[in-house]
SENUMAR-476231 format. One record per residue (C-alpha): x, y, z; residue number from 1; residue in one letter. Coordinates in Angstrom, 2 decimals. Example, Ala and Ser with C-alpha at 12.3 -4.5 7.8 and 13.67 -1.06 7.14 Angstrom:
! SENUMAR-476231
<r x="12.30" y="-4.50" z="7.80" resi="1" resn="A"/>
<r x="13.67" y="-1.06" z="7.14" resi="2" resn="S"/>
This chain:
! SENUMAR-476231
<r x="0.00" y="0.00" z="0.00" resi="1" resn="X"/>
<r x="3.08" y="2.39" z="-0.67" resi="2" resn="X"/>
<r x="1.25" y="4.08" z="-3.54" resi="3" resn="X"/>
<r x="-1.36" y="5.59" z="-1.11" resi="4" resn="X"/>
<r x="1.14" y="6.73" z="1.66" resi="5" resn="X"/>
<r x="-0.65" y="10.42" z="1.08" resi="6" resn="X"/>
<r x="-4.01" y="8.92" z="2.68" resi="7" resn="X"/>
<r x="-4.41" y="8.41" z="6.07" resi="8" resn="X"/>
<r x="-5.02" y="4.53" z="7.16" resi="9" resn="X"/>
<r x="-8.31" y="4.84" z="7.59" resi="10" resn="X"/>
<r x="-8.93" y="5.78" z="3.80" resi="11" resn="X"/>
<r x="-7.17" y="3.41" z="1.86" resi="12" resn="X"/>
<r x="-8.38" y="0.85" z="0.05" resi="13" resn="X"/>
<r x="-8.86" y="-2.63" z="0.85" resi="14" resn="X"/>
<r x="-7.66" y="-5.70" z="-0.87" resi="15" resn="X"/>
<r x="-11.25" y="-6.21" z="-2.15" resi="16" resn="X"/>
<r x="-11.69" y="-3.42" z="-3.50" resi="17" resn="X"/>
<r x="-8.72" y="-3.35" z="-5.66" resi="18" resn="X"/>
<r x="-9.44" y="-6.53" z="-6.82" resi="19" resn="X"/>
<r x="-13.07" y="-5.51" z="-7.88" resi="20" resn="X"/>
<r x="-11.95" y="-2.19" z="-9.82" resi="21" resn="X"/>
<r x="-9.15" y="-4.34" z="-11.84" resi="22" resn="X"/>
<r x="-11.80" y="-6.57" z="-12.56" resi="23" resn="X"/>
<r x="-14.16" y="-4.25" z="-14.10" resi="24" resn="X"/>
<r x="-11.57" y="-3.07" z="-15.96" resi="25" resn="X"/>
<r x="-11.32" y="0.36" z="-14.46" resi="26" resn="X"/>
<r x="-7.20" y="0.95" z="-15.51" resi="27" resn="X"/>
<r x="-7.91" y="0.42" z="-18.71" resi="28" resn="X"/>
<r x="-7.76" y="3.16" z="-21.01" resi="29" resn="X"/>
<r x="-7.82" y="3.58" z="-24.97" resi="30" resn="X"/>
<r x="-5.11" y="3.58" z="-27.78" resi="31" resn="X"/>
<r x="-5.27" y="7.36" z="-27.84" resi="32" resn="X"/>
<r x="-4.05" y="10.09" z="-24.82" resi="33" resn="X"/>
<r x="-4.68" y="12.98" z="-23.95" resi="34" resn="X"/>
<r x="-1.71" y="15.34" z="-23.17" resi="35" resn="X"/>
<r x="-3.43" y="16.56" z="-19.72" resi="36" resn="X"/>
<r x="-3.96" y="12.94" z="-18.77" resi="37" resn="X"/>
<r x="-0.26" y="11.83" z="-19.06" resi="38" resn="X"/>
<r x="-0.03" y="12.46" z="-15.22" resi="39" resn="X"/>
<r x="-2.21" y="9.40" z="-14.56" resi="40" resn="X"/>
<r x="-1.43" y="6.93" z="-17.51" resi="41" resn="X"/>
<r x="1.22" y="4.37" z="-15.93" resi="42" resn="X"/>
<r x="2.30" y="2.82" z="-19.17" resi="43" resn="X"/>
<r x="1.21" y="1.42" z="-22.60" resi="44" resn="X"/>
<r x="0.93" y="-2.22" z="-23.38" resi="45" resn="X"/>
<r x="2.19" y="-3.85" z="-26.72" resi="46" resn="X"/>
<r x="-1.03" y="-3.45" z="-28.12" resi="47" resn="X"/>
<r x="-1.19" y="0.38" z="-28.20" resi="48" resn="X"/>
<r x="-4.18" y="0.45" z="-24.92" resi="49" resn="X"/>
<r x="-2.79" y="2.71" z="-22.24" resi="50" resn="X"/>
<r x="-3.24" y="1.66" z="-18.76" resi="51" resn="X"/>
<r x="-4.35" y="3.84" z="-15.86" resi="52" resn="X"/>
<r x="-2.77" y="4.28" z="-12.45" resi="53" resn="X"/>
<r x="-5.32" y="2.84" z="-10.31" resi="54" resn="X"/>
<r x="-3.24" y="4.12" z="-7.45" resi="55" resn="X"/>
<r x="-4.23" y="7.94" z="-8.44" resi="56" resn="X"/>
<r x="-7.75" y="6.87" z="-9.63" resi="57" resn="X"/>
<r x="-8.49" y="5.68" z="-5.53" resi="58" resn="X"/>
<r x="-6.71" y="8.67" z="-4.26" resi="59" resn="X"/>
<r x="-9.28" y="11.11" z="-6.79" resi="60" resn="X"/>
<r x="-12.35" y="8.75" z="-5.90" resi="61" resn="X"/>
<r x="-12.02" y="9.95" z="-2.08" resi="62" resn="X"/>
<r x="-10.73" y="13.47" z="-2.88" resi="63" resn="X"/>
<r x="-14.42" y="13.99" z="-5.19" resi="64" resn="X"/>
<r x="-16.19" y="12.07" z="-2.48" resi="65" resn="X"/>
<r x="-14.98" y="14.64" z="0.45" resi="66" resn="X"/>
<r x="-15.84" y="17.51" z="-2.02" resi="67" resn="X"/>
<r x="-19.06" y="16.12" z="-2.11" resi="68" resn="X"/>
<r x="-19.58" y="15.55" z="1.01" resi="69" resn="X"/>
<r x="-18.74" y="19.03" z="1.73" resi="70" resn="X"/>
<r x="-22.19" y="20.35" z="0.50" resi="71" resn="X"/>
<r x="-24.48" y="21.01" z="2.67" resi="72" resn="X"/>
<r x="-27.50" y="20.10" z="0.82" resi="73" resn="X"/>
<r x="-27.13" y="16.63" z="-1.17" resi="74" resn="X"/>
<r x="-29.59" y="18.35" z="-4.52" resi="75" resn="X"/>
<r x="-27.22" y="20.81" z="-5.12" resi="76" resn="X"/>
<r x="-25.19" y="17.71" z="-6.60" resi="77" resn="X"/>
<r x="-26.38" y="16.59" z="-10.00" resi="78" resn="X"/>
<r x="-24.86" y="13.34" z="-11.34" resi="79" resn="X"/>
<r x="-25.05" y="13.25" z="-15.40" resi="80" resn="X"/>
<r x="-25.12" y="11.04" z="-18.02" resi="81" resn="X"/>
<r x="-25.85" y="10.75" z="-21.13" resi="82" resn="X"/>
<r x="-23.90" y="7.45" z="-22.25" resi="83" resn="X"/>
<r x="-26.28" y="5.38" z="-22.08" resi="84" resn="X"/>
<r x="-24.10" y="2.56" z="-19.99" resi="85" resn="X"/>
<r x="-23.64" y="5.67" z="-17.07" resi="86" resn="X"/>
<r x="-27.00" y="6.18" z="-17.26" resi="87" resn="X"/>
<r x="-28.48" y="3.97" z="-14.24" resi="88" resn="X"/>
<r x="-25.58" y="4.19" z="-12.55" resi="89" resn="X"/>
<r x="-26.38" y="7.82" z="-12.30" resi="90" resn="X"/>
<r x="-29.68" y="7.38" z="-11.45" resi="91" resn="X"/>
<r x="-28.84" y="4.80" z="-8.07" resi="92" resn="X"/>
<r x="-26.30" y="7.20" z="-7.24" resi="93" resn="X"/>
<r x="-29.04" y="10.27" z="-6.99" resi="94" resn="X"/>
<r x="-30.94" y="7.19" z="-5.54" resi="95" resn="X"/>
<r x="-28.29" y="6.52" z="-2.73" resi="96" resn="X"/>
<r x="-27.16" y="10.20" z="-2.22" resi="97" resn="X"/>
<r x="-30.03" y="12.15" z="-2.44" resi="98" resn="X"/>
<r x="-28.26" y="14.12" z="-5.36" resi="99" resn="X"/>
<r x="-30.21" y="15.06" z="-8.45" resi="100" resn="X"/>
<r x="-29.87" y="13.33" z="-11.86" resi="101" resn="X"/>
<r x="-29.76" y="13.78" z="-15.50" resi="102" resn="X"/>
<r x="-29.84" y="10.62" z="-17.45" resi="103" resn="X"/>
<r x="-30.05" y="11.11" z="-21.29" resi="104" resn="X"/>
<r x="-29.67" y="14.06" z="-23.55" resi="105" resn="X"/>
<r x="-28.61" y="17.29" z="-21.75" resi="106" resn="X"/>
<r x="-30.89" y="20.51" z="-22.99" resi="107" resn="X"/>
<r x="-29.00" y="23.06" z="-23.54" resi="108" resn="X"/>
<r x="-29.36" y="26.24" z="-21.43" resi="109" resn="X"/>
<r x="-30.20" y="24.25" z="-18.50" resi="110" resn="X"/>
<r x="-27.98" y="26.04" z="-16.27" resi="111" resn="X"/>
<r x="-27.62" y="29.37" z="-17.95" resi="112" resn="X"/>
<r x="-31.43" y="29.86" z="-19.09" resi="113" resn="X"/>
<r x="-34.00" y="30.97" z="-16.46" resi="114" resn="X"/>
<r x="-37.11" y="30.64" z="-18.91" resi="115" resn="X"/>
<r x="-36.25" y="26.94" z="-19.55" resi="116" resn="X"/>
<r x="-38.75" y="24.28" z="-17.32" resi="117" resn="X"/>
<r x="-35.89" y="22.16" z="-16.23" resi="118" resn="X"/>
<r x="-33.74" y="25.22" z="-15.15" resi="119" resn="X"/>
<r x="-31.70" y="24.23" z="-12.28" resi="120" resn="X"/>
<r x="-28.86" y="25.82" z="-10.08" resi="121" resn="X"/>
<r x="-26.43" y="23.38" z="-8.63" resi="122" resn="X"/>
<r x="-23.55" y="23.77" z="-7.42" resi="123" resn="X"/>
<r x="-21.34" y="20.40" z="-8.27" resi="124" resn="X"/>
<r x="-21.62" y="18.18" z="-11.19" resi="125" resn="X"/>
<r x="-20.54" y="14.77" z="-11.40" resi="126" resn="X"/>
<r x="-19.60" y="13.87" z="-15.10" resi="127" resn="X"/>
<r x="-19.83" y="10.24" z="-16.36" resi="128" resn="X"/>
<r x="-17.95" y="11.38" z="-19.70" resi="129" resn="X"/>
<r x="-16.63" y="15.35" z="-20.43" resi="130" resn="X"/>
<r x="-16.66" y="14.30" z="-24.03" resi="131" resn="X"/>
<r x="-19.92" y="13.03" z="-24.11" resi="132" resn="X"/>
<r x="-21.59" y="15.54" z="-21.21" resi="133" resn="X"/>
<r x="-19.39" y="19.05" z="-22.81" resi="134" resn="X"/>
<r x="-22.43" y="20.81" z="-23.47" resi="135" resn="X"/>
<r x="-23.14" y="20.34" z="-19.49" resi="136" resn="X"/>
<r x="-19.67" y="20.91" z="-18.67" resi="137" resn="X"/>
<r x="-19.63" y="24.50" z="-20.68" resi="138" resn="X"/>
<r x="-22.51" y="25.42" z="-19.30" resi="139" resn="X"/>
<r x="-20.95" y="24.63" z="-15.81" resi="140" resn="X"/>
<r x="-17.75" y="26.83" z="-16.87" resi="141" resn="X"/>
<r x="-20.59" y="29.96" z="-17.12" resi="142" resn="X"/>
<r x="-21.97" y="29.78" z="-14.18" resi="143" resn="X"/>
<r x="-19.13" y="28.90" z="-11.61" resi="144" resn="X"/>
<r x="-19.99" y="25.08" z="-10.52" resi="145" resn="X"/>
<r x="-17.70" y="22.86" z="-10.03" resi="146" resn="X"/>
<r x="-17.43" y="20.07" z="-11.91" resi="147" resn="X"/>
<r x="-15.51" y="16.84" z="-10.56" resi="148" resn="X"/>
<r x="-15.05" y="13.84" z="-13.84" resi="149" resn="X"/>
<r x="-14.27" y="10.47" z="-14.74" resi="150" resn="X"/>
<r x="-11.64" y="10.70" z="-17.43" resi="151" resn="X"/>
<r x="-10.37" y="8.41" z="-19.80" resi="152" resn="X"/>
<r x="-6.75" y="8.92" z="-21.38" resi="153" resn="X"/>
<r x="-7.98" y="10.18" z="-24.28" resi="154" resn="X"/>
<r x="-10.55" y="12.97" z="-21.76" resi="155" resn="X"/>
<r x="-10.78" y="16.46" z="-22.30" resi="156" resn="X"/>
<r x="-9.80" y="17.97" z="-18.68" resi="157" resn="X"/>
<r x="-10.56" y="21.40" z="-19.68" resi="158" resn="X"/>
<r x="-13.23" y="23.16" z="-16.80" resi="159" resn="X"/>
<r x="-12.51" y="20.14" z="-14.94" resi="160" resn="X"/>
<r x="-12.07" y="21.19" z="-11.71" resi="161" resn="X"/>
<r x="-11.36" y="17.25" z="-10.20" resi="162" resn="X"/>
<r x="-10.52" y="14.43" z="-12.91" resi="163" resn="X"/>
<r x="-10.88" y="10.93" z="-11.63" resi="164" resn="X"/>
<r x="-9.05" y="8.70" z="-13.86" resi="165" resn="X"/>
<r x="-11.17" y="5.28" z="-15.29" resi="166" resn="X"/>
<r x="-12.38" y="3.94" z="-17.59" resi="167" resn="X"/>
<r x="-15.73" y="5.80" z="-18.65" resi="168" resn="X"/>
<r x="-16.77" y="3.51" z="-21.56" resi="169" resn="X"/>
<r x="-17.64" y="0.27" z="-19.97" resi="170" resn="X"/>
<r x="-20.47" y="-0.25" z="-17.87" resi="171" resn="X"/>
<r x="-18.62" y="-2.77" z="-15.15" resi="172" resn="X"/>
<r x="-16.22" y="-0.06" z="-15.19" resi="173" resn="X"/>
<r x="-18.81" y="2.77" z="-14.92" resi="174" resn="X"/>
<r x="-21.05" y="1.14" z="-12.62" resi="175" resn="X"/>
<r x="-18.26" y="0.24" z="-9.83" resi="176" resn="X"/>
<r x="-16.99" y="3.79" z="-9.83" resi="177" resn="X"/>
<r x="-20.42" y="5.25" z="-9.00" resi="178" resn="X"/>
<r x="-21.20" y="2.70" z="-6.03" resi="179" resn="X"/>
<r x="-17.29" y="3.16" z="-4.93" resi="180" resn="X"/>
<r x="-18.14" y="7.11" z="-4.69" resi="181" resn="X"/>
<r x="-21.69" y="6.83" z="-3.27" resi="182" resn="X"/>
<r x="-19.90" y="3.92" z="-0.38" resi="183" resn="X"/>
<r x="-17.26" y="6.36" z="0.32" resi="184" resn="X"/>
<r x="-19.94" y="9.27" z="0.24" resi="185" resn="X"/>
<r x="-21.89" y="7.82" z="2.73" resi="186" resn="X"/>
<r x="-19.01" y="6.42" z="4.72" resi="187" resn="X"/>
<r x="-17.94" y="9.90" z="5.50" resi="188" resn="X"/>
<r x="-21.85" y="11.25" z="6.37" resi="189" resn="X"/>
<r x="-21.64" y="8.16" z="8.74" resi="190" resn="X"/>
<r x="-24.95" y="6.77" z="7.27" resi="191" resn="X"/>
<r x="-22.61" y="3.83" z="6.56" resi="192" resn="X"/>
<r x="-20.07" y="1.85" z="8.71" resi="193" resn="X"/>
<r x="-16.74" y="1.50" z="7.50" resi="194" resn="X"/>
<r x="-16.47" y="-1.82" z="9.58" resi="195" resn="X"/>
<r x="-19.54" y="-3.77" z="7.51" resi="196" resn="X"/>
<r x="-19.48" y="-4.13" z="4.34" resi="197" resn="X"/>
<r x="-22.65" y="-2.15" z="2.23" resi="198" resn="X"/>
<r x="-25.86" y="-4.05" z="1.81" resi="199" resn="X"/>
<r x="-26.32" y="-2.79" z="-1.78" resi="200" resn="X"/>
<r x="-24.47" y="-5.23" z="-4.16" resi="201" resn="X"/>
<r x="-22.63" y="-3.21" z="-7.05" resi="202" resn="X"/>
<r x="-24.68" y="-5.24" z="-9.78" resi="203" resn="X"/>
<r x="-27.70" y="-2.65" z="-9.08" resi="204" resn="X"/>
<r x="-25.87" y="0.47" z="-10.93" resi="205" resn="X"/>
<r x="-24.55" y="-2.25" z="-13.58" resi="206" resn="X"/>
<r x="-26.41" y="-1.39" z="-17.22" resi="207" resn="X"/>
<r x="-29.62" y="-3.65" z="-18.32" resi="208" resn="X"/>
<r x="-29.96" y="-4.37" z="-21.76" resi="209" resn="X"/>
<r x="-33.32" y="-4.67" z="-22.97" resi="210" resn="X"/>
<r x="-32.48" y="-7.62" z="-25.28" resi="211" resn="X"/>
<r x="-30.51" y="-9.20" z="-22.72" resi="212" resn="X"/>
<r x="-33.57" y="-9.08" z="-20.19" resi="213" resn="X"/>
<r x="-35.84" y="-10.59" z="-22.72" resi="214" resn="X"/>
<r x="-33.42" y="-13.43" z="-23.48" resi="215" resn="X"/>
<r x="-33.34" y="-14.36" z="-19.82" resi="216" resn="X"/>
<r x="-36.94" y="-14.19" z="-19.08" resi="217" resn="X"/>
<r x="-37.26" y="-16.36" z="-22.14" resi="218" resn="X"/>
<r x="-34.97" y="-18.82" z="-20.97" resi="219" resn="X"/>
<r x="-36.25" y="-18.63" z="-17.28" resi="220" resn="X"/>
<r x="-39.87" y="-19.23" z="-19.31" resi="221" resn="X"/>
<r x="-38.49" y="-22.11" z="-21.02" resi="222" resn="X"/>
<r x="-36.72" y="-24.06" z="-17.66" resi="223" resn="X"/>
<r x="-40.45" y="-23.50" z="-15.97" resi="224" resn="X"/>
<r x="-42.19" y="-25.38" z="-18.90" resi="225" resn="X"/>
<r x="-39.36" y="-28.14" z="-19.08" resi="226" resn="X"/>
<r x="-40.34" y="-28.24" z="-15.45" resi="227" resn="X"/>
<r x="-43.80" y="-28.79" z="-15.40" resi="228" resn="X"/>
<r x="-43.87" y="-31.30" z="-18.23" resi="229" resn="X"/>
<r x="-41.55" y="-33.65" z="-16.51" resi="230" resn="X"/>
<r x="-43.66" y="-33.08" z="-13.26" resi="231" resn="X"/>
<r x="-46.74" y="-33.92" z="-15.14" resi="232" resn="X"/>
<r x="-48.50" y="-37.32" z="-14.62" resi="233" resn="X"/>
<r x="-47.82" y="-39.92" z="-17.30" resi="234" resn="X"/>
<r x="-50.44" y="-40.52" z="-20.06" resi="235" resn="X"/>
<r x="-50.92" y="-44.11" z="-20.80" resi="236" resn="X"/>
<r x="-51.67" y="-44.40" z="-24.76" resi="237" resn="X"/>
<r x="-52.95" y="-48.10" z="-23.46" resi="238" resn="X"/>
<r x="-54.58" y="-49.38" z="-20.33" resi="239" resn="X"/>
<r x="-52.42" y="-50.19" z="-17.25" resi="240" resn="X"/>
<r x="-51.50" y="-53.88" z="-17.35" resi="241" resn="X"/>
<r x="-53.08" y="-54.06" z="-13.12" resi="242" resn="X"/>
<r x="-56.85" y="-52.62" z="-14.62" resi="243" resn="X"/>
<r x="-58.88" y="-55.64" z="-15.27" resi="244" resn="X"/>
<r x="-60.94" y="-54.58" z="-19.10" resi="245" resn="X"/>
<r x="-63.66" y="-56.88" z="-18.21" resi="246" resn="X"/>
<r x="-64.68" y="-54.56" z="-15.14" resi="247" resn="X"/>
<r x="-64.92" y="-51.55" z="-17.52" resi="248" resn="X"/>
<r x="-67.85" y="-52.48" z="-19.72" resi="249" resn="X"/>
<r x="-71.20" y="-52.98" z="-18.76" resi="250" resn="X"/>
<r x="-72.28" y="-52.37" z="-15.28" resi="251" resn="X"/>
<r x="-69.73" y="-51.66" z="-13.37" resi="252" resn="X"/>
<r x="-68.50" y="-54.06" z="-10.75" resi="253" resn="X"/>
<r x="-70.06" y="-53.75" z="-6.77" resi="254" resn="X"/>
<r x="-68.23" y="-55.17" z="-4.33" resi="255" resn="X"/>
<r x="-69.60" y="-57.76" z="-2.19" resi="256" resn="X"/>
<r x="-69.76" y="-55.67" z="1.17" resi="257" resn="X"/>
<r x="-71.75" y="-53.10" z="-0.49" resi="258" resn="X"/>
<r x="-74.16" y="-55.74" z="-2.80" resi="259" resn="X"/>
<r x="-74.91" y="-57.65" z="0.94" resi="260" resn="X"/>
<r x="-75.89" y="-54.16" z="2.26" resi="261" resn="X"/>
<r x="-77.81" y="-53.24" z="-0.01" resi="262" resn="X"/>
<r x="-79.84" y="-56.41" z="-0.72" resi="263" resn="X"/>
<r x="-81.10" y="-56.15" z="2.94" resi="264" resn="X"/>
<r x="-83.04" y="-53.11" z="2.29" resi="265" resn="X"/>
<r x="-84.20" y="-53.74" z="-1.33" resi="266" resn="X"/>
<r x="-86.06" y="-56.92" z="-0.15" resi="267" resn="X"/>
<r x="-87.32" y="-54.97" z="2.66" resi="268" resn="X"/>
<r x="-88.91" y="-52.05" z="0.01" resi="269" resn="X"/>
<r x="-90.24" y="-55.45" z="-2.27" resi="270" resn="X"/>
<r x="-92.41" y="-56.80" z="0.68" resi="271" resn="X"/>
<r x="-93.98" y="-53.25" z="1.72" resi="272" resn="X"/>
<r x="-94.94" y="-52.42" z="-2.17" resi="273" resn="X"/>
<r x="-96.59" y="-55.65" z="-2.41" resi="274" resn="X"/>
<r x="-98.38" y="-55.60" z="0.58" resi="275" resn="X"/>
<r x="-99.85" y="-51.85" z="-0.27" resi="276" resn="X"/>
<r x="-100.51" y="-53.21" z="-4.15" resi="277" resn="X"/>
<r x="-102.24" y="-56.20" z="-2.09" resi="278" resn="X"/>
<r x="-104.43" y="-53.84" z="-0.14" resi="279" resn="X"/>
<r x="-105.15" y="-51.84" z="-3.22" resi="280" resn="X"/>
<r x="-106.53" y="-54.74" z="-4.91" resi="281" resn="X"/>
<r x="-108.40" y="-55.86" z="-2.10" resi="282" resn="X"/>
<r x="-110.21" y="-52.71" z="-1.58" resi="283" resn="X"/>
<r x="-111.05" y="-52.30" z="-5.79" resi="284" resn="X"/>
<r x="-112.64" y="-55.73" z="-4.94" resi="285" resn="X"/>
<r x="-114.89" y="-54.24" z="-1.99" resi="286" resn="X"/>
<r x="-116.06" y="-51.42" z="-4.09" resi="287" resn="X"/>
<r x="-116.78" y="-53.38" z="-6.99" resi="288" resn="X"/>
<r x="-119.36" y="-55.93" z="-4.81" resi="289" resn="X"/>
<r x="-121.36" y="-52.85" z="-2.99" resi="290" resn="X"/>
């Protein structure tokens, strides 16, 4: 842990955590640099992709989360996006935070014109991309708000007031940053221990494809029917070898118990018919001799 002798013990990164951000591939940059991010590229590999000094990308993480932290009310902090791989990470980090969002296009004149419905007034920004975001990074330049970035090596850092260097193009990459800086946001609030780990697992501020949902709700689908048809009784296309045929046509077949119960009765109902068709008779015979 030489590399972050600046921080004090208490805010340097554990084991884990450097193990989760190489990873997601946050060190690794593109083919192209910028000449304001030489600072934080360590070196290039044989393949032409320069490669980040994660060292200086923790030490910027906790530097923008103390800067955020410093702001007294949490909405004055709006968290943009319009990549669309940043974009729920920025919305879970508003979530998280209580900082406002802006996931999609940016309209311009959002921060410089009053008649505008979604005017706002903030006073940090939290960048996903200042290539993508420069309109809302300009617009931040007019007005005097900060602006704190993840930067690639190939980033624009001007009216970048704190660059965090990453990897802002894949969405592991993009994801992990945002729940690093809301953990370490909410670390230093004290909402959050530093001694237990967070209950919200990184995969929520991971991107969703649409496709890729549909393909695993199909699948899903597809394991329930397997399911149920090999759950499902067995259809015998002939009889059962222990059903006797013989019983099956006809009358069916009483069992003794019940035929000696019943024959009791059925003898009884035989006697008291004929002895009322008896007394009928007898009486027809009385009315005929008068």
């Amino acid at each position: 842990m030489s590399a972050f002798a600046s921080l004090p013990p208490i805010l340097q990164p554990k084991e884990e955590d450097i193990q989760m951000m190489l990873s997601a591939g946050v060190h690794t940059g593109t083919r192209n640099s910028d000449a304001s991010m030489t600072e934080y590229i360590w070196r290039r590999r044989n393949d032409g992709v320069h490669i980040l000094n994660i060292g200086k990308t923790w030490e910027k993480l906790i530097l923008a989360a103390r800067v955020i932290v410093a702001i007294e009310n949490p909405e004055d902090v709006i968290a943009i996006s319009a990549r669309p791989y940043g974009m729920r990470a920025v919305l879970k980090f508003a979530h998280y935070t209580g900082a406002g969002s802006i996931a999609g296009r940016f309209t311009p004149g959002t921060f410089t014109n009053q008649i505008t419905k979604q005017f706002r007034e903030p006073r940090l920004l939290v960048v996903t991309d200042p290539r993508t975001d420069s309109q809302a990074v300009k617009e931040a330049s007019y007005v005097n708000v900060g602006v704190v970035a993840f930067c690639d090596s190939d980033s624009p850092l001007q009216f970048v007031d704190v660059a965090i260097p990453a990897n802002n193009k894949g969405k592991y990459s993009i994801g992990l940053l945002y729940w690093l800086l809301a953990r370490e946001i909410l670390r230093l609030r004290g909402s959050v221990s530093r001694t237990v780990d967070w209950d919200v697992p990184v995969d929520l501020f991971f991107h969703r494809d649409v496709e890729e949902l549909k393909k695993n709700e199909e699948e899903q689908a597809a394991k329930l029917e397997e399911a149920a048809v090999v759950a499902a009784p067995a259809v015998y296309d002939e009889m059962p070898p222990e059903v006797d045929p013989s019983n099956l046509v006809g009358t069916p077949a009483v069992p003794a118990a019940y035929a000696a119960g019943a024959a009791a009765p059925a003898a009884e109902a035989g006697a008291t018919y004929g002895a009322s068709w008896e007394g009928a008779e007898a009486t027809t015979g009385a009315a005929g001799e008068w």
